[in-house]
N, C-alpha and C positions, 0 to 999 in steps of 0.2 A: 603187376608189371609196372603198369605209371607210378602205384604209391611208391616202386625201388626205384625207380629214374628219378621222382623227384629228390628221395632222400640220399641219392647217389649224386645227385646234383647239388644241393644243399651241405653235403660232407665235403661234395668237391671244394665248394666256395669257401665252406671253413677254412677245408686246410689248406687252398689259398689264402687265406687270409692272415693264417697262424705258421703257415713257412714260405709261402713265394712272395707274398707283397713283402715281408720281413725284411727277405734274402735281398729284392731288389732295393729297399730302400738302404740298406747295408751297403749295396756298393755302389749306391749312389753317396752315401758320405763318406765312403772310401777313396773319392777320387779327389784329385787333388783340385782345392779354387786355386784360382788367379785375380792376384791386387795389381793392375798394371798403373803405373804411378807416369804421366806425362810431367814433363814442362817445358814452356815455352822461353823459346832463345837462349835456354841457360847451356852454355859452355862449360866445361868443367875447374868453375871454377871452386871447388870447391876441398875442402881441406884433407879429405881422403884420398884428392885425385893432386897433391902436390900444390895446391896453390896455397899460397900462406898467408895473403892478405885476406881471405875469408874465414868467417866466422859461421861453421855450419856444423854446429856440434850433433845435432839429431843425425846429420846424412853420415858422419864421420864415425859416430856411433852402429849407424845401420850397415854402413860398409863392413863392420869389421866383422860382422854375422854374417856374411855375404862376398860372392862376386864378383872383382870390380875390375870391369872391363875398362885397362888408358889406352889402347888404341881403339878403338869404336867409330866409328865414322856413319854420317848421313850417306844419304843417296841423292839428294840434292835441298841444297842450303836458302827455305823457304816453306813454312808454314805448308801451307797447304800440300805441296807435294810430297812433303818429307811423311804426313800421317797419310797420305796416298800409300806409300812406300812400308809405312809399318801397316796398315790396315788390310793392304790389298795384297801382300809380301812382294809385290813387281815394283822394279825400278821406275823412273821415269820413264826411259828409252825404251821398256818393253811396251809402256801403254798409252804413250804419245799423251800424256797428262801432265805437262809442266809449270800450268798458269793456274790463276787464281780461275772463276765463271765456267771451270768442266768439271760437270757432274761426272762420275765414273757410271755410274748405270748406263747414262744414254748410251753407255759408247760399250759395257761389259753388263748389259741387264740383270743375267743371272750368275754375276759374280759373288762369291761366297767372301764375306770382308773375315778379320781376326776373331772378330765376338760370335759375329754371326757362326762359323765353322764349330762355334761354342757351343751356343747356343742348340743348333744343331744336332749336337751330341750329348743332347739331356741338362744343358746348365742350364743357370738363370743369368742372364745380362745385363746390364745398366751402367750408362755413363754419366758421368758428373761431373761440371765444367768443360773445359777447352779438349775434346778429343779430335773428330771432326771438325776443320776449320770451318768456322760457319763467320761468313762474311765476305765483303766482296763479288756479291753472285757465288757464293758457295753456300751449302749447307748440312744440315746432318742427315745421315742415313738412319732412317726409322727403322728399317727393315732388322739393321745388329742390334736389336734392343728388345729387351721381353717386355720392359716399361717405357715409359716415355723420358725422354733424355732430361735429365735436371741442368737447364743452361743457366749460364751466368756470363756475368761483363769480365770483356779482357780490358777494354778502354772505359776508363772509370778514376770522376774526381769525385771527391769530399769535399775539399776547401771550396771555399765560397767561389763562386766563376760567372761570368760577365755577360754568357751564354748560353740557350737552353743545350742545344749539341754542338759537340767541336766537329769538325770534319771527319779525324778517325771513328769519332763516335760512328758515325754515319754509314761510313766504311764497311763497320763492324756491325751493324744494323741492317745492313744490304740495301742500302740506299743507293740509289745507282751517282758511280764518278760523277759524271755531270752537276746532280743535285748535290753531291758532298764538297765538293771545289768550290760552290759557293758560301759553303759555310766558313765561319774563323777558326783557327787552327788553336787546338790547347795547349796547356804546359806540358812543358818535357818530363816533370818530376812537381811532386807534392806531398809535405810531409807533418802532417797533422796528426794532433795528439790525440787521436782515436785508437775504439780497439778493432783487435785482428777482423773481426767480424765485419767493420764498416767499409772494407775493400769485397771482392769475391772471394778471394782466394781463402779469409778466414768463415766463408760461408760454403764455401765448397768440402772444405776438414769437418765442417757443424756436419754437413749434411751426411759423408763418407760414414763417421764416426757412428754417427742416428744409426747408419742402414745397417754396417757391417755387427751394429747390437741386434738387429731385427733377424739378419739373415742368419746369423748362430743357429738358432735353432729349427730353419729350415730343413729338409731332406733332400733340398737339391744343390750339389752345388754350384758356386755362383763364380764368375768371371766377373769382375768391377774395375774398368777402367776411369780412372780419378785423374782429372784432370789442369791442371794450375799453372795462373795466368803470367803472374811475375818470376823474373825479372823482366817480361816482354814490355818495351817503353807502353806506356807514360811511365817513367818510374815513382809512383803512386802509393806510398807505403807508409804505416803508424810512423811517428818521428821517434821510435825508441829500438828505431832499427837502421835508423838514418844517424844517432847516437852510439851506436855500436861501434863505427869507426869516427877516429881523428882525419880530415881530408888532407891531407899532409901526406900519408902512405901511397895515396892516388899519383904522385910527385913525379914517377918515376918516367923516364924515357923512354921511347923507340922510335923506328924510322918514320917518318912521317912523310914519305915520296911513296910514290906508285915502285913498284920492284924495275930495276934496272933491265931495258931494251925488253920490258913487259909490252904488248900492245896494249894502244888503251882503251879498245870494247870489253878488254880481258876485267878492268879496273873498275872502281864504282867512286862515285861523289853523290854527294845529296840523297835521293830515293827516301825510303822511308823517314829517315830521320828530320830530313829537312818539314814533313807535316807537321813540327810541331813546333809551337811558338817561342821565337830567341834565338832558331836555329839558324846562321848566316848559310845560304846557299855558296857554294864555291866558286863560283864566279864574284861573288862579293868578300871573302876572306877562306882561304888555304892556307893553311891546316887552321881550324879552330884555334881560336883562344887558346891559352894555358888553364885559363881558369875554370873556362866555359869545359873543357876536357874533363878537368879534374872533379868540379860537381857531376858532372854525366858520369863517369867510372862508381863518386859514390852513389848516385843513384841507382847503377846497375848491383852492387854490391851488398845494398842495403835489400833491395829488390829478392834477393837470395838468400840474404838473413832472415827477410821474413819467410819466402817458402821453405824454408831449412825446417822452422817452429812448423808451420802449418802441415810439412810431410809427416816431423816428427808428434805429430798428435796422432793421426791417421794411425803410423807404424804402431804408435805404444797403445791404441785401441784395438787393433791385432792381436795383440799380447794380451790385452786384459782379456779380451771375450776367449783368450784361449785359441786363436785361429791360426797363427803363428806354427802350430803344429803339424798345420796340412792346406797351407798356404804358398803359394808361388809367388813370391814381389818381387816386378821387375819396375825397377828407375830408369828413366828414358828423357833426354833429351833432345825433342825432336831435330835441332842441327846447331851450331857453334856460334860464335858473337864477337865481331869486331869492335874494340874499344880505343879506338884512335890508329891502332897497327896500321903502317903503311898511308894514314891520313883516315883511314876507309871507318865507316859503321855500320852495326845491324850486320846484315849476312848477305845473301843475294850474288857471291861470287864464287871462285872455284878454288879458292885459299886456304890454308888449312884452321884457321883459327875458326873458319864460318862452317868449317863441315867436322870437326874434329868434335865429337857429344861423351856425354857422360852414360855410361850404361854400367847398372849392376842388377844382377841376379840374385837373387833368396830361394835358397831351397831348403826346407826344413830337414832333410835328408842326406844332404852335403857338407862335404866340409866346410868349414868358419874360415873368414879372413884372409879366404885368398885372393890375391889380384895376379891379371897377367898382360902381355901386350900384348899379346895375341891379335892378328890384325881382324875385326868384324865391321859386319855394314849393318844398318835398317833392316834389311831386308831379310835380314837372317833368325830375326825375332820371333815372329809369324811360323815357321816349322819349328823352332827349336821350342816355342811354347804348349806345339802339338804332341811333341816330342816327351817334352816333359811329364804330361796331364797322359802319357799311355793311350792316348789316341792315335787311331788309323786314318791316315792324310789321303783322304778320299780324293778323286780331279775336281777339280775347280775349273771357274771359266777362263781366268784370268792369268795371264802368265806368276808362275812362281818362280823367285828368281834366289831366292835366299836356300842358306843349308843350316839346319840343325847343328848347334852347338855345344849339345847337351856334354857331349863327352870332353869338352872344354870347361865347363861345370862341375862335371865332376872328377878333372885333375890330367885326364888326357891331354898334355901342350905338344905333342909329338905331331897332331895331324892336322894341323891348323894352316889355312891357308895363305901364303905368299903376298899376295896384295887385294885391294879393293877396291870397287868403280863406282863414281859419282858424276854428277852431269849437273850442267847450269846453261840455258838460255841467254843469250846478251846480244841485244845489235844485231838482229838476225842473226847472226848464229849460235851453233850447237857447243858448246865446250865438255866434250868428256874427258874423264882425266881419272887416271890408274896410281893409285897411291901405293908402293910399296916400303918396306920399311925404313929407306935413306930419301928415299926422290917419289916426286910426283910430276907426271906428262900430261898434260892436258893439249887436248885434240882440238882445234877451232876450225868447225866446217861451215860454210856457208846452208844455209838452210832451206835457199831453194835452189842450190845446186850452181849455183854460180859465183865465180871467186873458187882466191884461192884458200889453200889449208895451213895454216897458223898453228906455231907449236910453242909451248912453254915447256921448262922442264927445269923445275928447282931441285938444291939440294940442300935436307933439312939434318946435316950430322953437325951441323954448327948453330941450331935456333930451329923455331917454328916460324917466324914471320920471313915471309918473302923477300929476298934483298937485290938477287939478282936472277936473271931467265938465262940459263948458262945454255939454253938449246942449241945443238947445231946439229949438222945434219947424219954426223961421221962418230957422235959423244957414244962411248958405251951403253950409257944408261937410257940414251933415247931409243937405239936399237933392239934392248932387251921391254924397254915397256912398250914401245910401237908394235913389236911382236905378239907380246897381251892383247894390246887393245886392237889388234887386226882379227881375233879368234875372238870379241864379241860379235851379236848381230847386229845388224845396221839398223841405228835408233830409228824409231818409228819418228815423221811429222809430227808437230801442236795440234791436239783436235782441236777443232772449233769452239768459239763458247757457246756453254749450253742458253736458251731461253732463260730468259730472268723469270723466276718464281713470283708470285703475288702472294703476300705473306697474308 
C-alpha cells in the first residue's frame, strides 16, 4: 500500500507537471501585458492630434495602429496629482490628495495602485523613469513594483554649469523648499551636441528596450510603465532636435491677458516657470518678451521631438521582439501646457489647454486608426485597463472614480459620456469645473468654508483659449452644468503633508 501511494504520488507529480503546470503557464501567456507609455507636461501637441508645428513622426505613425482619444482630459493639471488620479483611478476630490508632500498610503494604507491590482493578478511589474512623482516630499511606491523602480532625472543639464545643483534640481531630489531657495536657479533650456542617451529620457528607451528583450521570454506576463521626462522644463535636449524646427513658426499670436471679468485667484503669473534662470517675474515684465516666448515654445517643441524618437524606439522594440501581438500600449499625458495663452505657463490652472492631454490606446485586437472625441478623464484608465487584460476589478480601498472604456476601443461611440470633472486648488480655494462638449463651469469655493462662491463659464465653439468668463447667473449653460456638478460629492479637504522621508 505505501509502495502505491508513493508511485500514485509520483504519477501524480508527473502528470502535473506534463499537463497542469503546462496549462497554467499557457494562460499565463495568454494574457494580455501592458506597455503604459507616461509623459510629462506634454499637451497634444502633436501631429496625429492636429497640431502641425510638430515634428512627431514615430507618435503619428503609432496613432494610426491605434486609439486616439482628442478629447481626453486630466483630473487635475499638476504632476503629482494627476499620476495620483491614473495610479489610484480617484480624483482629486475623492482623496483629498491635491499637493505635492502627501503620500497616499498614510492616508489609504491598503490601497491597491494600477500596477499593483497587476501585479496582483499574476504579472510581473516594473517602472521606469517618471511614473510616481518623486520629488518635493513625494516619492515612489515600492509596494506596485515586483522590482525596484529604475529612476532617472527629470531636471538635468549637460552643458557646462556654474553650479553643483540648481534649485529644481533639489526640488526633484527631495531637498526640503527651504534648503532649495537657497540654491541658484538653472537654465530654462539647453541644447548640446550630445547623444539621446546623455539626457534621461534617451536612457530610460536604453533601459525599456534591454527589459522588454529579457521579458519575451518570460511566462509571466508583464505590466511596464515607461516613463518620460521631456518636454517637462528645463527644456534640456540633443541640439538636432532644437534643428528640427526654423523659430520663426513659434511667431504666431494669441491673447496674452487674463480671460475677461476672470477672477484673478482663477489666473496664474510666475510659479513654476519663473525657477528658472532669465525668467522675468511679472511684476517686472507682462507678457514675456516676444523673443524670450518664441525660444521657450521652441524649447517645448524640440522637447517633443525628441520624446517622439525616444517613445518611437520603445514601440519598434515591441514589434521586433514580436510583443506587439499581445500587448496593450497606452500613451498618456499626465495633464496639458500653457505656452504663453492668455500670458499664462506650465499648468496649475483650471484652463483647457493645462488639462486638455494626449491619450491613445493599442490593442492588438482592434481596429487600426481610429480616433474619436469622445469626451474621457484620467481616471478612466485604471478600469478600462482591467477591463481590457479580462480581469475581475476586485474592491479596493480607495475610492474608484473612473469607467471602463473598452467598448469606446472597440468602436462603441454611442454610449459615451456627456462631460468631464477636473479640479485645481488656488488661493484657498477649491476650483471644480465640468467640461462638456461647448462650455466649461468651474466652481470657486472657499476651502475652509468661508466666503463666497465664484463662477467661470467659458465657451469654447469659437477657440480653446480662454477669452471671456460669460458667467451669470440666469445663462443656460451655467444652469445645466451647475446641475452636474451639484450631483457630485462634496470634495474631500487638503490632507496634511505627510513627514519628510530620510532618504
Amino acid at each position: 500500500m505505501r509502495n502505491k501511494c508513493t508511485f500514485n504520488s509520483i504519477g501524480f507529480y508527473i502528470l502535473s507537471v506534463f499537463f497542469i503546470v503546462p496549462n497554467f503557464v499557457f494562460s499565463q501567456k495568454n494574457k494580455m501585458n501592458v506597455l503604459l507609455i507616461l509623459v510629462d507636461d506634454l499637451r497634444p501637441s502633436i501631429g496625429a492630434f492636429g497640431d502641425r508645428l510638430a515634428i512627431t513622426p514615430h507618435l503619428d505613425q503609432f496613432a494610426k495602429q491605434a486609439h486616439v482619444f482628442e478629447r481626453a482630459y486630466s483630473n487635475q493639471a499638476v504632476c503629482v496629482a494627476s499620476r495620483y488620479n491614473l495610479l489610484l483611478g480617484a480624483r482629486s476630490t475623492s482623496t483629498g490628495l491635491y499637493d505635492f508632500g502627501r503620500a497616499f498610503r498614510d492616508f489609504y494604507p491598503n490601497a491597491t495602485t494600477l500596477p499593483e491590482f497587476f501585479k496582483n493578478s499574476g504579472y510581473h511589474t516594473e517602472a521606469i523613469g517618471k511614473v510616481f512623482h518623486v520629488g518635493h516630499n513625494t516619492y515612489n511606491d515600492e509596494q506596485s513594483w515586483s522590482i525596484p523602480h529604475y529612476h532617472d532625472k527629470v531636471i538635468e543639464y549637460v552643458a557646462k554649469k556654474s553650479v553643483k545643483m540648481t534649485r529644481e534640481e533639489a526640488l526633484f531630489s527631495n531637498i526640503s523648499w527651504d534648503e532649495a531657495n537657497k540654491l541658484a536657479k538653472g537654465a530654462a533650456w539647453e541644447n548640446p551636441d550630445v547623444a539621446d542617451d546623455a539626457y534621461a529620457d534617451g536612457r530610460v528607451a536604453n533601459r525599456a528596450m534591454a527589459r522588454l528583450a529579457e521579458l519575451k521570454s518570460s511566462d509571466q506576463p508583464f505590466f511596464m510603465a515607461v516613463g518620460f521626462a521631456r518636454p517637462h522644463l528645463p527644456f534640456s535636449v540633443p541640439k538636432k532636435y532644437w534643428d528640427l524646427y526654423d523659430e520663426k513658426i513659434f511667431h504666431y499670436k494669441t491673447s496674452k491677458s487674463d480671460p475677461l471679468n476672470a477672477p484673478k485667484f482663477a489666473t496664474k503669473r510666475d510659479g513654476e516657470i519663473s525657477q528658472y534662470n532669465g525668467i522675468p517675474l511679472a511684476q517686472q515684465i507682462h507678457p514675456f518678451p516676444d523673443s524670450l516666448t518664441y525660444k521657450l515654445r521652441h524649447g517645448y517643441y524640440a522637447g517633443v521631438s525628441y520624446v517622439d524618437v525616444q517613445i518611437g524606439k520603445v514601440i519598434n522594440k515591441l514589434k521586433e521582439e514580436g510583443l506587439d501581438k499581445n500587448t496593450i500600449v497606452v500613451l498618456w499625458g499626465d495633464h496639458g501646457y500653457l505656452l504663453g495663452e492668455m500670458g499664462m505657463w506650465t499648468k496649475h490652472v483650471n484652463y483647457e489647454l493645462a488639462n486638455r492631454i494626449p491619450l491613445v490606446f493599442y490593442h492588438p485586437d482592434f481596429k487600426k486608426g481610429r480616433k474619436t472625441k469622445a469626451l474621457v478623464e484620467t481616471v478612466d484608465i485604471y478600469p478600462t485597463l482591467v477591463d481590457l487584460c479580462g480581469l475581475a476589478l476586485a474592491p479596493i480601498e480607495q475610492p474608484l472614480d473612473g469607467k471602463s472604456i473598452k467598448h469606446i476601443i472597440n468602436g462603441d461611440i454611442k454610449s459615451t459620456k456627456d462631460h468631464v470633472y477636473h479640479c485645481f486648488p488656488r488661493d484657498g480655494r477649491l476650483g471644480e469645473a465640468i467640461r462638456t462638449k461647448d462650455y466649461r463651469l468651474v466652481r470657486w469655493t472657499p476651502m475652509n468654508g468661508k466666503g463666497n462662491i465664484v463662477y467661470e463659464l467659458y465657451d469654447y465653439r469659437k477657440g480653446l483659449v480662454e477669452l471671456e468668463n460669460i458667467w451669470r447667473p440666469d445663462h443656460p449653460a451655467f444652469l445645466k452644468l451647475n446641475d452636474i456638478m451639484e450631483k457630485y460629492p462634496k470634495p474631500l479637504p487638503m490632507r496634511p503633508e505627510s513627514p519628510r522621508r530620510v532618504n
